[in-house]
C-alpha positions, -999 to 999 in steps of 0.1 A, spaced: -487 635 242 -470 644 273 -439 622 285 -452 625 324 -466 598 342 -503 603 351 -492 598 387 -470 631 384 -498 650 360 -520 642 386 -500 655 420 -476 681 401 -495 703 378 -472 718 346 -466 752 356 -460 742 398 -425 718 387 -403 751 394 -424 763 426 -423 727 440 -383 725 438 -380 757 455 -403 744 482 -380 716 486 -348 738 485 -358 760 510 -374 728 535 -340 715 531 -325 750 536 -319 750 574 -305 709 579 -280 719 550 -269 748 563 -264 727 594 -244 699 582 -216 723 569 -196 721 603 -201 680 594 -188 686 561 -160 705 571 -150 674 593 -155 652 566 -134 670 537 -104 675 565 -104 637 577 -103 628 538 -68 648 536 -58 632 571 -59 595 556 -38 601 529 -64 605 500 -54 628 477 -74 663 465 -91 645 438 -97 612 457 -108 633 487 -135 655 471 -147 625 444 -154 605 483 -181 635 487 -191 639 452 -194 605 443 -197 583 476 -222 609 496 -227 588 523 -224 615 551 -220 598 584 -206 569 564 -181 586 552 -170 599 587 -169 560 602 -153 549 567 -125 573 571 -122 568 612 -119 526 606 -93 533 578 -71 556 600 -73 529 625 -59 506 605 -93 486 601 -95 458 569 -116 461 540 -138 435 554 -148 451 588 -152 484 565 -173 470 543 -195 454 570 -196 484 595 -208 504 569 -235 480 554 -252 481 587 -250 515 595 -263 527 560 -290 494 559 -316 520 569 -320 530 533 -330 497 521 -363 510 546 -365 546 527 -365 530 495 -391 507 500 -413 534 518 -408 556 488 -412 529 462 -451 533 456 -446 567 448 -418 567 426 -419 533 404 -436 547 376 -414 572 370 -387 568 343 -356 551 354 -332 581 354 -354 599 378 -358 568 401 -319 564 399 -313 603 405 -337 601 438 -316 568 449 -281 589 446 -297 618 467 -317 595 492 -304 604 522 -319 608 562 -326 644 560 -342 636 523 -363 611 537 -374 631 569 -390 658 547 -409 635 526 -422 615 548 -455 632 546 -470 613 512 -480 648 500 -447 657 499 -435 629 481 -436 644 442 -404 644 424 -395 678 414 -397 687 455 -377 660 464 -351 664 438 -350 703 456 -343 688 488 -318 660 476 -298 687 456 -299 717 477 -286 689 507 -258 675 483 -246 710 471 -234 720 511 -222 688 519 -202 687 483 -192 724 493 -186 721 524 -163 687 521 -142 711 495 -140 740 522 -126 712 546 -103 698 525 -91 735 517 -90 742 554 -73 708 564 -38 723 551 -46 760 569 -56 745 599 -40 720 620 -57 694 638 -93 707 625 -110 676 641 -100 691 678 -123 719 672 -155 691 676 -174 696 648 -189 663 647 -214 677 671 -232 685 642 -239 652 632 -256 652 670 -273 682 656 -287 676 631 -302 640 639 -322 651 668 -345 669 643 -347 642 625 -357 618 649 -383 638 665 -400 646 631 -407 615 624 -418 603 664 -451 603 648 -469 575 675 -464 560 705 -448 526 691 -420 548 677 -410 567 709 -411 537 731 -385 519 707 -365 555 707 -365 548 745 -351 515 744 -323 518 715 -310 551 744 -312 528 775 -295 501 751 -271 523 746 -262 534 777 -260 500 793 -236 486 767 -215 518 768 -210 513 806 -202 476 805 -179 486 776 -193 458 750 -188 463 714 -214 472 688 -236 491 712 -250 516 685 -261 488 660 -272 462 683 -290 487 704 -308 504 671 -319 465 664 -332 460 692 -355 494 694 -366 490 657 -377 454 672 -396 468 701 -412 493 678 -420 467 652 -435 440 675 -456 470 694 -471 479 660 -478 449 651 -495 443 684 -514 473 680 -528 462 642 -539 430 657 -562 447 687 
């Protein structure tokens, strides 16, 4: 008897589990080859906060969080508490909690170490490229979560290598990349007209808050277009 759901038998035939995986390595190929500059960054901030080799590369390895690592280290070199760490990064990860569920009615039947792989390697990029439900079968997921995690695992090590070679790494601006590789991202998944109009309002948001210089313009502003997008949907359901 085979140990596969007959979800899986049904979407992945047996001899296509090695094919699909590649297919998801090599979607995932060009946003991981991107988010080296954004690892770099992220390996060389680790050293600049005090962590240690080990500490610094386990934060990559283990933690994963990409642009929450970033903010994590920035709020600890500003002296920041554990509390407004904790919080600030809650919120700006809290996105997930709307991957998962998305992603849940294709991968509950699976078996638990495969649910709790896909949950370590959830991640934006992971989530863009399966956001097509015919893309959404786990051995092409697992491609893209793995070949994503190996750069940024990498590429964290090459920064923390580069941090002691190179002074004052962060100068050189690589956290344009994070700029970078978002704006793919985004426009992938502008799949109506709901979804660009609250894109619209979270930048206008933005840029009013930023010029009257009042705090929390990124999350308050990303509320408030994931509102306008929610209530036009809605609206649009109803008619």
């Amino acid at each position: 008897m085979s140990s596969r759901s007959p979800s899986l038998q049904a979407a992945c035939p047996p001899h296509s589990t090695a094919t699909l995986f590649w297919q998801g390595v090599m979607a995932a190929l060009p946003l991981s080859v991107a988010v080296i500059p954004w690892g770099l960054l992220a390996g060389s901030m680790a050293m600049s906060t005090g962590l240690s080799i080990a500490q610094a590369i386990a934060m990559s390895a283990v933690v994963f969080a990409g642009a929450a690592q970033l903010v994590s280290l920035g709020l600890v070199m500003a002296g920041a508490s554990a509390l407004t760490i904790i919080i600030t990064i809650f919120f700006l990860t809290a996105q997930h909690f709307i991957y998962a569920l998305t992603l849940r009615g294709d991968i509950a039947k699976q078996r638990w170490f495969t649910r709790v792989g896909l949950g370590f390697l959830l991640t934006d990029e992971l989530f863009a490229l399966s956001a097509d439900p015919a893309k959404r079968q786990v051995p092409y997921m697992f491609g893209v979560g793995l070949s994503f995690y190996v750069f940024w695992v990498v590429a964290s090590i090459a920064g923390i290598v580069l941090a002691s070679l190179v002074p004052n790494l962060s100068d050189y601006h690589l956290d344009f990349s994070i700029v970078a590789i978002f704006i793919p991202i985004i426009l992938s998944l502008l799949k109506n007209r709901s979804a660009l109009i609250g894109l619209l309002v979270t930048a206008v948001c933005v840029l009013l808050m930023k010029h009257f210089q009042l705090e929390g313009a990124m999350i308050v502003s990303g509320m408030v277009g994931m509102l306008v997008a929610a209530l036009l949907e809605r609206k649009k359901e109803a008619t």
